[in-house]
C-alpha positions in Angstrom: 0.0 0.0 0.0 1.5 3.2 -1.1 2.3 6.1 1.4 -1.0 8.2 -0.3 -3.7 5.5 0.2 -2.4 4.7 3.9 -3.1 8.5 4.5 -6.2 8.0 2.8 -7.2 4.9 5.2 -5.9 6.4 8.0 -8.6 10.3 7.1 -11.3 7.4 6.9 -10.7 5.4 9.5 -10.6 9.0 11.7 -13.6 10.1 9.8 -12.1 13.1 8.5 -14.4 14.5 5.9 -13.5 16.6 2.5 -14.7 20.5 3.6 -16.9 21.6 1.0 -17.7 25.4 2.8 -16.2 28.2 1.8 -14.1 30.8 3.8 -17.2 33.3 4.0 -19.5 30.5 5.0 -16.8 30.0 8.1 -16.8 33.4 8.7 -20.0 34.0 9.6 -20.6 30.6 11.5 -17.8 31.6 13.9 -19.1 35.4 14.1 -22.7 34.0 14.5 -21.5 31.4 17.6 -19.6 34.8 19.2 -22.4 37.4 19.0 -24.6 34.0 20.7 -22.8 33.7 23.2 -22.5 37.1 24.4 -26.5 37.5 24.0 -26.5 34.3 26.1 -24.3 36.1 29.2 -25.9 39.4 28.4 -29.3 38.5 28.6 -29.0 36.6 31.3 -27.3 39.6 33.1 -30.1 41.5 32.2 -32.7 39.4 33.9 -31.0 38.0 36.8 -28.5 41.8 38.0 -25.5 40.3 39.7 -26.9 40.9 43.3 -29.1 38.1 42.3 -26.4 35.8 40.3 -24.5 36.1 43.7 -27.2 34.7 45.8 -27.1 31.8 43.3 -23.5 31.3 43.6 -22.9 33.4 40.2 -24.0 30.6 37.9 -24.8 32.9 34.5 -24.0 30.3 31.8 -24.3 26.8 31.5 -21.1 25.5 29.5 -22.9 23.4 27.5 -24.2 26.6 25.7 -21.4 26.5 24.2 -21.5 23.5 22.3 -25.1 24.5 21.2 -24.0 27.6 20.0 -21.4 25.2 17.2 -24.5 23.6 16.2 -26.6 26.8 16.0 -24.5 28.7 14.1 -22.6 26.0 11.8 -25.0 23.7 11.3 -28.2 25.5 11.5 -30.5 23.3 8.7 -29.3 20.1 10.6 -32.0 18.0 12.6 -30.1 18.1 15.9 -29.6 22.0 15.8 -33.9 22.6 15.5 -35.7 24.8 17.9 -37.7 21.8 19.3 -34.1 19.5 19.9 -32.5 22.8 21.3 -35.5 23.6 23.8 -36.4 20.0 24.7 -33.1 18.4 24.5 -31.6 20.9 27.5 -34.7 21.0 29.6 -35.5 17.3 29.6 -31.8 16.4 30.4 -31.9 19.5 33.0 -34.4 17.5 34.8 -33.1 14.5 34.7 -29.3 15.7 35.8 -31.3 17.5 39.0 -33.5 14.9 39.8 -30.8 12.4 39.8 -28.5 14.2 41.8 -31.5 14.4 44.3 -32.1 10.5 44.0 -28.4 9.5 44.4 -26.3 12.6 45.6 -22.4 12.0 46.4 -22.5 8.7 44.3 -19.4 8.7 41.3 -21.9 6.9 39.0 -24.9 9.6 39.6 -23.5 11.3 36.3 -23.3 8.3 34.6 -26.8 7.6 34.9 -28.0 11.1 34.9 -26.1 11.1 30.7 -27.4 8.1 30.0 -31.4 8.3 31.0 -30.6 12.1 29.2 -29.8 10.5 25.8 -32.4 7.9 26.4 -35.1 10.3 27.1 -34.2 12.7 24.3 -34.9 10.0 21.8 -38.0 8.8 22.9 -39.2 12.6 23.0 -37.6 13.5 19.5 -35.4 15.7 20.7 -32.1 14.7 20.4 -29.4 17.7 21.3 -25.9 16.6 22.6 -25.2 19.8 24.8 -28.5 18.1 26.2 -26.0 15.5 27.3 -23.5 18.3 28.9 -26.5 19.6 30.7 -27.5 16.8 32.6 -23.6 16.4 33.6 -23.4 20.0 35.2 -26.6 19.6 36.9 -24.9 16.6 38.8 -20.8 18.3 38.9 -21.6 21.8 39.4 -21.0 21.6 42.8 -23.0 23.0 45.8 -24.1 25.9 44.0 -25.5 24.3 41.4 -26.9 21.5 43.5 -28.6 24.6 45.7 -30.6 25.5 42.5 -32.9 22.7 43.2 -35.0 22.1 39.7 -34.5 26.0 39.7 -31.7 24.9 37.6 -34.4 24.5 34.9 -35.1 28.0 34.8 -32.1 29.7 35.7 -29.8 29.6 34.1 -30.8 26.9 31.6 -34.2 28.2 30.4 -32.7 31.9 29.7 -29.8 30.4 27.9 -31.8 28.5 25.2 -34.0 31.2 25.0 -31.7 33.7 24.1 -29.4 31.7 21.9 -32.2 30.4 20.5 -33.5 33.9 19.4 -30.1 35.0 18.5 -30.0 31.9 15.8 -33.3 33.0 14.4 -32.6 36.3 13.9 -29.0 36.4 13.2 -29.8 33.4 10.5 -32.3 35.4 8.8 -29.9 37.7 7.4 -28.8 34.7 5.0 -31.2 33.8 2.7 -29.5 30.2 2.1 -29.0 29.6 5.9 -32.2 27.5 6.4 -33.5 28.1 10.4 -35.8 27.0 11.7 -35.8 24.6 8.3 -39.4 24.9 7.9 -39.6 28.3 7.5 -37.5 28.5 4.0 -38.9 25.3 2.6 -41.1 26.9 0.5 -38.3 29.0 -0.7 -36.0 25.8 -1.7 -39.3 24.1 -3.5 -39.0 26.6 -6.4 -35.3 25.1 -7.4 -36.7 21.7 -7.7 -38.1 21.4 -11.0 -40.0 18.8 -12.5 -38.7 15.7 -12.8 -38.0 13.8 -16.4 -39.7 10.8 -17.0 -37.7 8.0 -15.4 -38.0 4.3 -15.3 -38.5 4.6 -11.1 -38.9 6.9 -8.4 -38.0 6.9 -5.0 -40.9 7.4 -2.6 -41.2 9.0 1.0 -42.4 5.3 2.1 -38.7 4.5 0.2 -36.8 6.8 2.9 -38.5 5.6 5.8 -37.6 2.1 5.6 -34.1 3.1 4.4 -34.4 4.4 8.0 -35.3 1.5 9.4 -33.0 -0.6 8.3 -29.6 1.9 8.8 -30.8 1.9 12.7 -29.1 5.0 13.4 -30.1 8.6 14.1 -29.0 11.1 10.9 -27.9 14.3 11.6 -30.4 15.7 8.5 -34.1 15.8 7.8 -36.5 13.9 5.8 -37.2 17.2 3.4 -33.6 18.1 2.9 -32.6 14.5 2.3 -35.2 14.2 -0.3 -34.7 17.3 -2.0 -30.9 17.2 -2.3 -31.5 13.4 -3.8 -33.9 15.0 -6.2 -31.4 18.0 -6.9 -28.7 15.7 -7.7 -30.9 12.9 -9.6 -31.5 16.1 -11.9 -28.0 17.0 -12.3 -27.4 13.2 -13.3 -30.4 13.6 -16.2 -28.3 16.6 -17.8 -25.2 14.4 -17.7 -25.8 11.1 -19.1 -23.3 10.8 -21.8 -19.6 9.7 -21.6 -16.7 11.8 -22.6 -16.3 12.0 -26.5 -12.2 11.3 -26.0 -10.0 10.5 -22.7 -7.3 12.5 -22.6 -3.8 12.0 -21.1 -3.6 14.0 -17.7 -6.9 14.4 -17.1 -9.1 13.3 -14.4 -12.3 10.9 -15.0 -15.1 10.0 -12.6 -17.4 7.4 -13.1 -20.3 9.4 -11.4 -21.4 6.7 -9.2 -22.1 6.8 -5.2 -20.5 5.4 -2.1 -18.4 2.8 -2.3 -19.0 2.6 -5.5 -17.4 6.0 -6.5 -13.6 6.6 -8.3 -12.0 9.2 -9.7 -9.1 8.4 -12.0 -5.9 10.3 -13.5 -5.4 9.6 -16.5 -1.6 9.5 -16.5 1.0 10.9 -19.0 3.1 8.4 -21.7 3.3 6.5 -24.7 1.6 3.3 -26.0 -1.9 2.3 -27.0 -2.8 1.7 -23.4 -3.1 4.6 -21.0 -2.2 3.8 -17.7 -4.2 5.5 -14.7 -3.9 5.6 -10.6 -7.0 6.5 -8.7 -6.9 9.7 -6.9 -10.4 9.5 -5.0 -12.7 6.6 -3.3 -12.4 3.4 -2.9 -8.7 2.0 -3.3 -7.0 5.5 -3.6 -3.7 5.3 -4.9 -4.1 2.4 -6.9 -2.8 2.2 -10.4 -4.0 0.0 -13.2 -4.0 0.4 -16.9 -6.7 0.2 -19.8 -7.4 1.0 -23.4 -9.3 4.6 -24.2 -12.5 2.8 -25.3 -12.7 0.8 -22.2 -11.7 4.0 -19.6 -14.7 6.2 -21.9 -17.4 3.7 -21.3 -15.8 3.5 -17.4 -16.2 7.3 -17.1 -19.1 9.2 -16.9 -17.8 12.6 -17.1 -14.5 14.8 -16.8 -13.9 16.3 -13.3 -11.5 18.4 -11.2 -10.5 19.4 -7.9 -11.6 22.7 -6.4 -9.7 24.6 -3.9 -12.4 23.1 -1.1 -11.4 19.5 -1.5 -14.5 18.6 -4.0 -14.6 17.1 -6.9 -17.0 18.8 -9.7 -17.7 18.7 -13.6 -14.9 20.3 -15.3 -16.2 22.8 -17.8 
C-alpha cells in the first residue's frame, strides 16, 4: 500500500471529511456562535443583576451553551440544531441531571446515569441535542451551587440560555437567505429550485426513505425534506449528464459518477503506448494504479472532473 492511500485509510478510518464550505460560510458561523454567546451572558445579566447571580452562587452560563451555539451557528438546517431539539433536548436532560443528583447525591456513578437516562429520554421525545448530554452532567458536577438551585436549575440559568441563543440563531440566521432556520420556514423557498422531474423508469418514494431508515438503525444528523430534495437535486444534475466523454485525454481526471463505495476518480496518466495507464486519486482503493485502453476508460467514465480549492470534486467545464 503506497504512502498516499495509507493516509487515505488512516482520514477514513478518523472520519475526516472533504470540507466543501467556503471561507465566507466559516466566517460568519464563527461570528454568529460569538455574537450568541454574548447574547446568552448578556441576557442573562439582564434578567438575573449580579446581586441576584450572587445569591445563586454566580452561575450565568451553562457550558454546554457553548457546544449548542457550534450547532446553532454552523450547522443550522441540521436536525439536531432545530428549535424543538435545542428547547427540549436541555430542559428534559436538566431534569433529569437535577433529579438524579436528588435521587443518588455524592455517588461517582450519579452522572453516569443522569447522561445516560438524558440520551435515552431525548430519543423517545424527539429531541435529540448533545449539549443536552452536557447539561444533565453539570446539573450533577456543578457543585454545591449548582446543587442549591434545586429544579430551579431548569429555569435559571438553563431556560434563559436556550431562549436567548435560540433567538439570537433566528434572527442572526435570517440575514442569510440560504441559511435555512428554523428549516421549515424557508422550505417553500427551496421548492422553487426543484423542477420537475424527467420521465424516469422509477422513483424513489417517501415510504422508500422511511424504511431506508429502518434498516440503517441509526439517528441522521439531516431531515427527511432536505434528504429528499438534495436526492432530487442531484438525480437532476445526473439527467443533464448522461453521456460519456467523446475522448480521454492523457492527464486528465475521470469519474465514473457513481455513489458510495462505489465512487472513483481516475488520473489519467501521461506516456506513450496504445494503453493509457491511470492511478485512482479519490474513493475506494485510492492510490491504486492500473491500466486500460481509451474505449474501455470512456465507457468506465461518466464525465471529466476536477479538484476545487475546497477538497470537492465537480464537472470540469
Amino acid at each position: 500500500m503506497s504512502p498516499h492511500s495509507r493516509l487515505t485509510e488512516l482520514r477514513l478510518l478518523l472520519g475526516i471529511e472533504r470540507n466543501t464550505t467556503r471561507h465566507g460560510e466559516k466566517w460568519i458561523s464563527g461570528i454568529g456562535a460569538l455574537l450568541g454567546i454574548l447574547v446568552v451572558y448578556g441576557l442573562t445579566r439582564w434578567t438575573f443583576p449580579t446581586e441576584a447571580a450572587s445569591a445563586v452562587g454566580g452561575a450565568l452560563m451553562v457550558t454546554s451553551m457553548g457546544a449548542s451555539a457550534v450547532l446553532l451557528f454552523a450547522v443550522p438546517q441540521g436536525a439536531l440544531s432545530q428549535p424543538w431539539a435545542v428547547v427540549g433536548g436541555h430542559l428534559l436532560s436538566a431534569f433529569i441531571g437535577v433529579s438524579c443528583q436528588k435521587l443518588f447525591p455524592g455517588h461517582a456513578w450519579t452522572a453516569a446515569i443522569a447522561v445516560g437516562l438524558a440520551v435515552l429520554g431525548m430519543y423517545y421525545l424527539r429531541c435529540i441535542h448533545p449539549p443536552g448530554g452536557a447539561t444533565a452532567l453539570a446539573a450533577v458536577i456543578g457543585g454545591p451551587d449548582v446543587h442549591a438551585l434545586g429544579y430551579g436549575y431548569l429555569l435559571m440559568p438553563v431556560l434563559i440560555n436556550v431562549a436567548a441563543i435560540l433567538s439570537m440563531a433566528i434572527a442572526f440566521n435570517a440575514l442569510f437567505p440560504w441559511r435555512r432556520y428554523p428549516a421549515h420556514l424557508h422550505r417553500r423557498r427551496q421548492t422553487s429550485r426543484i423542477t420537475q422531474p424527467a420521465q424516469r423508469q422509477f422513483e424513489l418514494t417517501q415510504e422508500d426513505f422511511s424504511a431506508a431508515m429502518e434498516q440503517l438503525n441509526s439517528y441522521v444528523d439531516i431531515t427527511t425534506e432536505n434528504l429528499t430534495e438534495l436526492l432530487e437535486l442531484a438525480k437532476q444534475h445526473a439527467e443533464r449528464n448522461i453521456t460519456h466523454p467523446d475522448a480521454i485525454l492523457r492527464g486528465r481526471f475521470y469519474s465514473n459518477g457513481k455513489l458510495g463505495r462505489l465512487w472513483s476518480v481516475r488520473h489519467v496518466l501521461e506516456g506513450d503506448g496504445p494503453a493509457l495507464a491511470y492511478r485512482v486519486v479519490a474513493g475506494e482503493h485510492t492510490g491504486s494504479a492500473g491500466s486500460a485502453t481509451p474505449d474501455e476508460l470512456r465507457q468506465w467514465a461518466r464525465f471529466e472532473v476536477v479538484l476545487q480549492d475546497n477538497g470537492r470534486w465537480v464537472i470540469a467545464d
